[in-house]
C-alpha positions as CSV (number, residue, x, y, z in Angstrom):
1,X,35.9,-0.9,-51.5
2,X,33.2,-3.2,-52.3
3,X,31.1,-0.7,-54.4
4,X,34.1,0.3,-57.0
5,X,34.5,-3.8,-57.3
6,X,31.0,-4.8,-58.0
7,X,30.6,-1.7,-60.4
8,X,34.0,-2.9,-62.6
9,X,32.4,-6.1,-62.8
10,X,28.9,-5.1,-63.9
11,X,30.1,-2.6,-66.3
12,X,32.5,-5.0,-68.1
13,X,29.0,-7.6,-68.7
14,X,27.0,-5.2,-69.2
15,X,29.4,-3.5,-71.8
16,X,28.7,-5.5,-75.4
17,X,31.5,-6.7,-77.2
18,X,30.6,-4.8,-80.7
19,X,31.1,-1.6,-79.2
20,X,35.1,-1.1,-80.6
21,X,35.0,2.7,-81.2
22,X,36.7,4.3,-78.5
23,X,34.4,7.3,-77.9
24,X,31.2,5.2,-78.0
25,X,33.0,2.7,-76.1
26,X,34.1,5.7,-73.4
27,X,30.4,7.0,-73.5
28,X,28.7,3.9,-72.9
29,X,31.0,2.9,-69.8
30,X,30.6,5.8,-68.3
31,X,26.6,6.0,-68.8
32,X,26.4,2.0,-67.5
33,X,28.8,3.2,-64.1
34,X,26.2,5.8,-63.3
35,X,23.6,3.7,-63.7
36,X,25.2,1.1,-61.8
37,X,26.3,3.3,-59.4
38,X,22.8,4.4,-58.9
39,X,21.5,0.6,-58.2
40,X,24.4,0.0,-55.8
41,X,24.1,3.0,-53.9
42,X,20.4,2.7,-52.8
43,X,20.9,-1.2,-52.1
44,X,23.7,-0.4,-49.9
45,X,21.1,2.7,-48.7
46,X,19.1,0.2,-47.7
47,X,21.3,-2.4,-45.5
48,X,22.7,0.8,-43.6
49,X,19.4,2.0,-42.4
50,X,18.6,-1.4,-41.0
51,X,21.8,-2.0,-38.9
52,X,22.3,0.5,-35.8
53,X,26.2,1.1,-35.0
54,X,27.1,0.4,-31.7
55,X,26.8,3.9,-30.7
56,X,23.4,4.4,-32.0
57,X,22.5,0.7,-30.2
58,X,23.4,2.2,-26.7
59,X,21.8,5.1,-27.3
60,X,18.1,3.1,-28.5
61,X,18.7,1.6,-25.0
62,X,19.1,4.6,-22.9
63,X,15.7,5.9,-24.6
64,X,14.0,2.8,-24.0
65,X,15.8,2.2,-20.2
66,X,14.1,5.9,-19.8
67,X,10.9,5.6,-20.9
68,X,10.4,2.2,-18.7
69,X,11.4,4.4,-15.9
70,X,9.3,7.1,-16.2
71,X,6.2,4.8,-16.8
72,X,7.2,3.1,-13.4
73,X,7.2,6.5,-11.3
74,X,3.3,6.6,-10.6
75,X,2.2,9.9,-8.6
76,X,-1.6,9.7,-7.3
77,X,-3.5,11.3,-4.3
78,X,-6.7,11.2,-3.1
79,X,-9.4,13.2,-0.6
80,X,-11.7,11.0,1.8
81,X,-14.7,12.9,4.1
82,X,-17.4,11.1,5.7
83,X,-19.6,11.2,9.1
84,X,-20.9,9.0,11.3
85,X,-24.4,10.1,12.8
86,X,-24.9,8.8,16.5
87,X,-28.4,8.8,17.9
88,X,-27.5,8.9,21.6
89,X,-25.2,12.1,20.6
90,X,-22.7,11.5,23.4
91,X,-21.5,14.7,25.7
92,X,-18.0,14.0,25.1
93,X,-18.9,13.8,21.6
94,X,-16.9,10.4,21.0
95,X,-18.0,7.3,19.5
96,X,-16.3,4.7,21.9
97,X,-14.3,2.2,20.2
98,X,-12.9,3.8,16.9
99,X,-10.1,5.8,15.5
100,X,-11.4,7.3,12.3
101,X,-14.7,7.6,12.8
102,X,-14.2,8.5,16.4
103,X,-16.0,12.0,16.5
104,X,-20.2,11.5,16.7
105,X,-22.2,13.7,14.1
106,X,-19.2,15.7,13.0
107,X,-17.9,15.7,9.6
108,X,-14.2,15.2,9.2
109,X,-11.8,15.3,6.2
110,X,-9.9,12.2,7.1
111,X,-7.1,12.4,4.3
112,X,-6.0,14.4,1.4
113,X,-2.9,12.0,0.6
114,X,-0.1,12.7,-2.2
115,X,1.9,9.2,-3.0
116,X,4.7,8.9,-4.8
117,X,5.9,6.0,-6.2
118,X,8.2,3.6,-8.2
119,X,7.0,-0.1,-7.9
120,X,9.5,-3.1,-8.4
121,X,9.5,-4.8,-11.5
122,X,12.4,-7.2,-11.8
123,X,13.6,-9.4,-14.4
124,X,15.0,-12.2,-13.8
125,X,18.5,-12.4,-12.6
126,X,18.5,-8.5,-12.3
127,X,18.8,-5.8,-9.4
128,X,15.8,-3.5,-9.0
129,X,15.3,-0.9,-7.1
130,X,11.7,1.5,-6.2
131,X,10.7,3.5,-3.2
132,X,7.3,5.0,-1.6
133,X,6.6,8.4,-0.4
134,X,3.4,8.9,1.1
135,X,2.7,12.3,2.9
136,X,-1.3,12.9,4.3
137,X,-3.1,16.0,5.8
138,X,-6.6,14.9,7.9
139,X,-8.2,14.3,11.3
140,X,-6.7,10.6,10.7
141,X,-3.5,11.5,11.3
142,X,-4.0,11.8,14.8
143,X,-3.7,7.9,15.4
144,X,-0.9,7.4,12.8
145,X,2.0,9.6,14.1
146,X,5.5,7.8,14.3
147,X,7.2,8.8,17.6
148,X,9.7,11.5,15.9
149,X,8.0,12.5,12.9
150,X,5.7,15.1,12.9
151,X,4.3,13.5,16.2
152,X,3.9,17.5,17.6
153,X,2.9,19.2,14.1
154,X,-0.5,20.8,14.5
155,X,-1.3,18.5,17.8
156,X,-3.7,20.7,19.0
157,X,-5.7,20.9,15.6
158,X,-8.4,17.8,14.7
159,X,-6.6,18.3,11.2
160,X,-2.9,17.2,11.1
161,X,-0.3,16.1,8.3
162,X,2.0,13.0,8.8
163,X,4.5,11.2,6.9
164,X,2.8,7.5,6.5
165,X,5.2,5.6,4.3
166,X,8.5,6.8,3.2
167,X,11.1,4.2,2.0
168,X,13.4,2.5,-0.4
169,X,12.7,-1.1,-1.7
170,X,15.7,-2.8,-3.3
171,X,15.3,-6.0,-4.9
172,X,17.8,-8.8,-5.2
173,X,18.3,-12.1,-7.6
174,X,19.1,-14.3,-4.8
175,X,18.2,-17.5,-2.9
176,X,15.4,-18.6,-5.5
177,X,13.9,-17.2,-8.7
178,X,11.5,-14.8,-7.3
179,X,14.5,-13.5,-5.3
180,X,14.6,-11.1,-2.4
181,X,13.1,-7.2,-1.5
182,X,14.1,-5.5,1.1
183,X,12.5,-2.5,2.4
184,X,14.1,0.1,4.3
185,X,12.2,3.3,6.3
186,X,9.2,3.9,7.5
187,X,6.4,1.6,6.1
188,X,2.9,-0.1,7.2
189,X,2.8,-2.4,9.1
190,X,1.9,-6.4,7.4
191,X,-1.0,-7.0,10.1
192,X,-4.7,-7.2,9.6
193,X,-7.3,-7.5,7.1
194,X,-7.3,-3.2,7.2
195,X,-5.1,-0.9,6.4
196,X,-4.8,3.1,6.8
197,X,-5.2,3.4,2.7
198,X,-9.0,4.0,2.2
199,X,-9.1,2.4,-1.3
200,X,-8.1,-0.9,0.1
201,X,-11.2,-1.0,3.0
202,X,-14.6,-2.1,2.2
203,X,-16.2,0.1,5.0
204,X,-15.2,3.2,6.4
205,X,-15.3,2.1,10.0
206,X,-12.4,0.3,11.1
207,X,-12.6,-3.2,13.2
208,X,-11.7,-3.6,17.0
209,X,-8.9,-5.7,15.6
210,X,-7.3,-2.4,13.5
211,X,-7.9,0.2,15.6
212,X,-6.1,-1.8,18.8
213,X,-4.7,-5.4,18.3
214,X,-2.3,-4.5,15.8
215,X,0.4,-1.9,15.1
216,X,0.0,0.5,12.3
217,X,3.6,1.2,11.0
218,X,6.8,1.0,11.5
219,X,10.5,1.7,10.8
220,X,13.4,-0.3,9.9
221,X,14.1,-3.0,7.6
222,X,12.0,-6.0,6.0
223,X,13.2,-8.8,4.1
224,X,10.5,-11.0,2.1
225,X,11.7,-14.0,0.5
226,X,10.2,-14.9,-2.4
227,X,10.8,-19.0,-1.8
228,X,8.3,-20.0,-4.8
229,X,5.6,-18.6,-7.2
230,X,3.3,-19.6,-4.0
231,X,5.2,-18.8,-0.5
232,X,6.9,-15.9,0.8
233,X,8.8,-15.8,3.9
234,X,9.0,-12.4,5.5
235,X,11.4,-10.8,8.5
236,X,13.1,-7.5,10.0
237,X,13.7,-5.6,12.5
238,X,11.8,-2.1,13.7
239,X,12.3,0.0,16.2
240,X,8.5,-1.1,17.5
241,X,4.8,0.3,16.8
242,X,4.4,2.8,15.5
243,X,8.1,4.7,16.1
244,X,10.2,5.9,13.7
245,X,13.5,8.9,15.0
246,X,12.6,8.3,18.3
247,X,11.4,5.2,20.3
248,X,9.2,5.3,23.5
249,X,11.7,2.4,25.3
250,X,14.9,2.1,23.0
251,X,14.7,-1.5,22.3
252,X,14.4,-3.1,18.6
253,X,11.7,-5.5,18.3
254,X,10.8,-8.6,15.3
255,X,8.8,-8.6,12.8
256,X,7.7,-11.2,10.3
257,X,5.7,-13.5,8.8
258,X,4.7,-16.0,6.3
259,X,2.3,-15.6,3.0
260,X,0.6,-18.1,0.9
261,X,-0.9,-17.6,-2.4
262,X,-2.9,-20.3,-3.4
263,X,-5.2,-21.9,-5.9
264,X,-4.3,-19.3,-8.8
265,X,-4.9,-16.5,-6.0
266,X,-8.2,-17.7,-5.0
267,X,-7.1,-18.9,-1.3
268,X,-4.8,-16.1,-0.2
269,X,-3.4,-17.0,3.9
270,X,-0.9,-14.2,5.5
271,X,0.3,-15.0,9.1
272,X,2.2,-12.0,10.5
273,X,3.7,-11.1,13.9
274,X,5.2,-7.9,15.6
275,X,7.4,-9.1,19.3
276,X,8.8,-6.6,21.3
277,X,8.8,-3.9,24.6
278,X,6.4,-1.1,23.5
279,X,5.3,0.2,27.0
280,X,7.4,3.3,27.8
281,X,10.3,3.1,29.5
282,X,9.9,-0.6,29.8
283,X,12.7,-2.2,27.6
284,X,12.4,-5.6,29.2
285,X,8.7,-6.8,28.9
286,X,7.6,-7.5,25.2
287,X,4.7,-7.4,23.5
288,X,3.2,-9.7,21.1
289,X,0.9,-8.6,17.9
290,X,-0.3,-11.1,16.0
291,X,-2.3,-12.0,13.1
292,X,-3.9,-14.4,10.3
293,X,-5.9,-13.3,7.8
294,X,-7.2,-15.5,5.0
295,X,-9.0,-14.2,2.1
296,X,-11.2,-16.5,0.2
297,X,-12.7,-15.7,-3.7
298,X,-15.4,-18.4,-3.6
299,X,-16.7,-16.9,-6.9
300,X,-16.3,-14.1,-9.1
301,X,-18.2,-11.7,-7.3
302,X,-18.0,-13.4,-3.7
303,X,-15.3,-12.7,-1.4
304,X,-14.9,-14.1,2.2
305,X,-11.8,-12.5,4.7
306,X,-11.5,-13.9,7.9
307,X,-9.3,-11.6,10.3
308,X,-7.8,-13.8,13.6
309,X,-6.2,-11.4,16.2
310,X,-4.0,-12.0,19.4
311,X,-2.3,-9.7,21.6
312,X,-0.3,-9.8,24.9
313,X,1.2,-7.4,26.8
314,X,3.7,-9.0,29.1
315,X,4.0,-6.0,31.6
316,X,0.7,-5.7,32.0
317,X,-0.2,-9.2,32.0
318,X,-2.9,-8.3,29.9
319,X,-4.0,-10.5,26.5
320,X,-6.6,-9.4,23.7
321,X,-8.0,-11.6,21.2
322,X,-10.8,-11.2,18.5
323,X,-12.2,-12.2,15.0
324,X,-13.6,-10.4,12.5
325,X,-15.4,-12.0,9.2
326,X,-16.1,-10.3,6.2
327,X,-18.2,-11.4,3.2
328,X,-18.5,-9.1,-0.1
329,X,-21.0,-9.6,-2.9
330,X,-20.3,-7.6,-6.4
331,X,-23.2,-6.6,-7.9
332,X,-22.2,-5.3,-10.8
333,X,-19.2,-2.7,-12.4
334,X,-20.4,-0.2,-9.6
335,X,-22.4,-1.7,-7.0
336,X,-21.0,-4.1,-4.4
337,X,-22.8,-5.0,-1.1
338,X,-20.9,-6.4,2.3
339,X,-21.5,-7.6,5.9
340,X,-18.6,-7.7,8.8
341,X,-19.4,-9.5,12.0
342,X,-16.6,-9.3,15.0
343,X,-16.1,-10.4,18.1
344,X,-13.3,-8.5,20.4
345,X,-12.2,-9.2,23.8
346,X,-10.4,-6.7,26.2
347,X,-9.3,-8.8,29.0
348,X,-8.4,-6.7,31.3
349,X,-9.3,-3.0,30.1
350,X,-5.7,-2.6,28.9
351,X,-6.1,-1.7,25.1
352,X,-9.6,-0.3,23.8
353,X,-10.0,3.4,25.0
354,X,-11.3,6.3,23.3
355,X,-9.0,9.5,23.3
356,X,-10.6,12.9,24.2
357,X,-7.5,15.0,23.2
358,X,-6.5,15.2,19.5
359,X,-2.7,14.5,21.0
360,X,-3.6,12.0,23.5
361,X,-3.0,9.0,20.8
362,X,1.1,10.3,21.5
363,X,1.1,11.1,24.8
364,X,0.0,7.7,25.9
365,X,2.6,6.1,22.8
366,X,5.3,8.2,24.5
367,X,4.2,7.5,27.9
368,X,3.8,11.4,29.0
369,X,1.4,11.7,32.1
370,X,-0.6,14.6,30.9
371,X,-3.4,13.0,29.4
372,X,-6.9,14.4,29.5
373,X,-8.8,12.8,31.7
374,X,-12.0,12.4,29.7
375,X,-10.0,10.1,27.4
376,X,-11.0,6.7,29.1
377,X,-10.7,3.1,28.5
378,X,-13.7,0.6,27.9
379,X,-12.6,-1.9,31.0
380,X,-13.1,-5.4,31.1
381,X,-14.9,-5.8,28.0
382,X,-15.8,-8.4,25.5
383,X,-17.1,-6.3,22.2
384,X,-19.4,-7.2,19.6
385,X,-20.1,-5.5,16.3
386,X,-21.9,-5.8,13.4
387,X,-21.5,-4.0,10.2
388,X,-23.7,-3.4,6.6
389,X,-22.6,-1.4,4.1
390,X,-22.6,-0.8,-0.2
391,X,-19.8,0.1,-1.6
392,X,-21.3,2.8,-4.8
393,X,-18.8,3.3,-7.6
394,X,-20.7,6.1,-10.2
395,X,-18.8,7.1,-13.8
396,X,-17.1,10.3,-13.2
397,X,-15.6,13.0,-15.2
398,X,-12.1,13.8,-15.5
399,X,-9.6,14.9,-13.5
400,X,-11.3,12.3,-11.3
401,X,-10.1,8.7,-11.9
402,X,-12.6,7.5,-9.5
403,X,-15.2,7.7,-6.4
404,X,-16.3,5.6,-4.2
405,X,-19.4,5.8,-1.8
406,X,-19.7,4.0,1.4
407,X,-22.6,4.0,3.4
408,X,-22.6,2.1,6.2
409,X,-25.1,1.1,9.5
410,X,-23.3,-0.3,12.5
411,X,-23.9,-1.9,15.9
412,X,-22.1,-2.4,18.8
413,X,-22.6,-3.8,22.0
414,X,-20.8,-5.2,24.9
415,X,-21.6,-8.6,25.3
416,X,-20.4,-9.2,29.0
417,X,-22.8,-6.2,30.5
418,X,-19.9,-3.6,31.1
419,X,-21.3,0.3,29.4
420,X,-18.5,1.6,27.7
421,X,-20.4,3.4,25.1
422,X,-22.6,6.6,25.6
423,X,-20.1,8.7,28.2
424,X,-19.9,4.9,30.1
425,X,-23.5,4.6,30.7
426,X,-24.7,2.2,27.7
427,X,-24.2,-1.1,26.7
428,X,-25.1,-0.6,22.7
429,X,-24.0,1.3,20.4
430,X,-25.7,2.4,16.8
431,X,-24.1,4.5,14.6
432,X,-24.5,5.3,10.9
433,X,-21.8,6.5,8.3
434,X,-21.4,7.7,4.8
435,X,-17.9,8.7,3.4
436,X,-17.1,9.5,-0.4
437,X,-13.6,8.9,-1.7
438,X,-12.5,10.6,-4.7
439,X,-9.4,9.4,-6.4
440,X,-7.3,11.6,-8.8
């Protein structure tokens, strides 16, 4: 060992020559070995607590592999209410023209939503793998059913829970350094400058464009390409809008896109498209949903999103079209004012209605006849709409992590003469709204 060979050798120097007495010699070696002994042993002390054996080096890793993965599994929910006061207080009780807002001087609890989830974070030249469950009780699950999951649960009740995301994203080092995800289940759908999640919308009414000119989910799988720090390409197949176990027609259908992040995120372009039969029982005849959305951070605190829309249904013959511009001002850390201006057209009557029924929204997906027959649509109709609203963000105590107050005045009108609003009697509609969002 090296210990007995370096304490020989320091004994011997240290050890003086004049010592020739036996017994003095014996006690004086054997008082310089402990003391040297003593020196060695907490210098080799020392190197041995800074080096990990192998062992002890896997299992520093296994610590540290499981704290990164519990700090990547985020759980968070949050509860939405508003209402939307109508002056003209409609018979049928409807405001014509919208999904979440749709019942006039009624408050709703639109969602109480629990999500679950374990975001990618790759390194490079690694597989990663995350997933999303997202699971929502409200009155706006009545629009975001998936044709075989939970489509009948609670369908005669304005409150109802669905399943809005649930799937597995895998990411691989492949094709180019960003690599490729793939998602597989039930998901959002890529469209629009809206989406379902309240957090991400600056007002709580929803656009022409969201509510009817674009899908909401889907299921199946989607591949995005990461091609460089500044394009992704984007493609997969579904089973169609807004299906998921079961499908209205039995036909698959495309959907892609492309995304372009520009400027240091300042200029931010997506371009997305959903083709494929969605009438029922029509497997033949597809449908095309399609979008561009470009959003535009002129300054700190200004924000411009302009939301392009196209839609034809080749059965019916029938195209939509519309665009929707946004601007946003930040005030300050909890104060933001915005304006949305849109224009919508309905060619032929074939996609803006307003459901009477709280399961009308799936009868008409899954093409079943019984549909009340107060839910009716707005005809031939080219729709204007105009929106201001403040977004109020007050300091809150815990367990909150946030709220968020929207109040909101609206118009509406139909600028080709038709009266779609009102029970079909009125050209214009005014509505104001106020919803609170309270994350946890």
């Amino acid at each position: 060992m090296w210990h007995q060979r370096a304490l020989d050798q320091l004994t011997e120097r240290m050890v003086h020559p004049w010592l020739k007495k036996d017994f003095a010699r014996l006690l004086c070696v054997r008082f310089t070995r402990f003391v040297a002994a003593l020196l060695i042993s907490v210098a080799a002390s020392e190197v041995v607590g800074q080096t990990l054996t192998p062992s002890e080096e896997e299992v520093q890793d296994k610590v540290i592999q499981q704290e990164e993965a519990k700090s990547r599994l985020a759980i968070s929910s949050w509860v939405q209410s508003g209402i939307t006061a109508n002056p003209d207080s409609p018979r049928d009780n409807q405001n014509f023209g919208r999904f979440f807002d749709d019942r006039a001087n009624e408050p709703l609890l639109n969602q109480v939503v629990l999500n679950f989830e374990r975001a990618l974070v790759p390194k490079p030249g690694e597989f990663d793998w995350g997933f999303k469950l997202q699971v929502m009780y409200g009155s706006d699950a009545r629009f975001i059913h998936s044709l075989g999951l939970l489509d009948h649960a609670g369908s005669s009740s304005l409150l109802q829970p669905d399943i809005v995301e649930a799937y597995l994203n895998l990411h691989f080092p492949i094709l180019s350094e960003g690599g490729v995800d793939v998602k597989l289940g039930k998901f959002v759908t890529m469209e629009g400058a809206e989406t379902i999640d309240p957090r991400t919308n600056f007002f709580y009414s929803h656009t022409y464009i969201f509510n009817f000119g674009i899908p909401l989910n889907h299921t199946g799988a989607l591949a995005t390409w990461h091609a460089t720090s500044h394009v992704n390409l984007v493609a997969g197949l579904t089973r169609g809008v807004n299906t998921s176990i079961k499908d209205n027609n039995d036909s698959l259908a495309f959907h892609g896109g492309i995304g372009l992040d520009l400027n240091e995120s300042k200029l931010v372009i997506s371009a997305a498209t959903h083709i494929g039969p969605e009438t029922a029982h029509d497997d033949h005849n597809p449908r095309y949903l399609s979008t561009i959305t470009t959003t535009w951070k002129i300054t700190d605190k200004l924000t411009s999103i302009t939301d392009l829309n196209y839609a034809r249904d080749a059965g019916a013959d029938a195209d939509a079209y519309g665009v929707a511009q946004y601007f946003t001002y930040t005030v300050n850390s909890w104060l933001a004012v915005g304006v949305r201006g849109e224009v919508f057209r309905d060619d032929k009557g074939f996609y803006v209605v307003s459901f009477a029924n709280y399961h009308d929204p799936m009868r008409l997906l899954a093409g079943e006849p019984s549909i009340d027959p107060r839910t009716v649509g707005g005809g031939n109709t080219t729709y204007g709409a105009i929106t201001l609203g403040l977004n109020i963000k007050p300091p809150v105590p815990k367990p909150a992590a946030s709220v968020t107050i929207r109040p909101e005045l609206r118009f509406d009108r139909a600028l080709n003469g038709s009266h779609p609003f009102n029970d079909s009697s009125d050209r214009n509609q005014f509505t104001g709204a106020l919803d609170v969002i309270v994350v946890f």
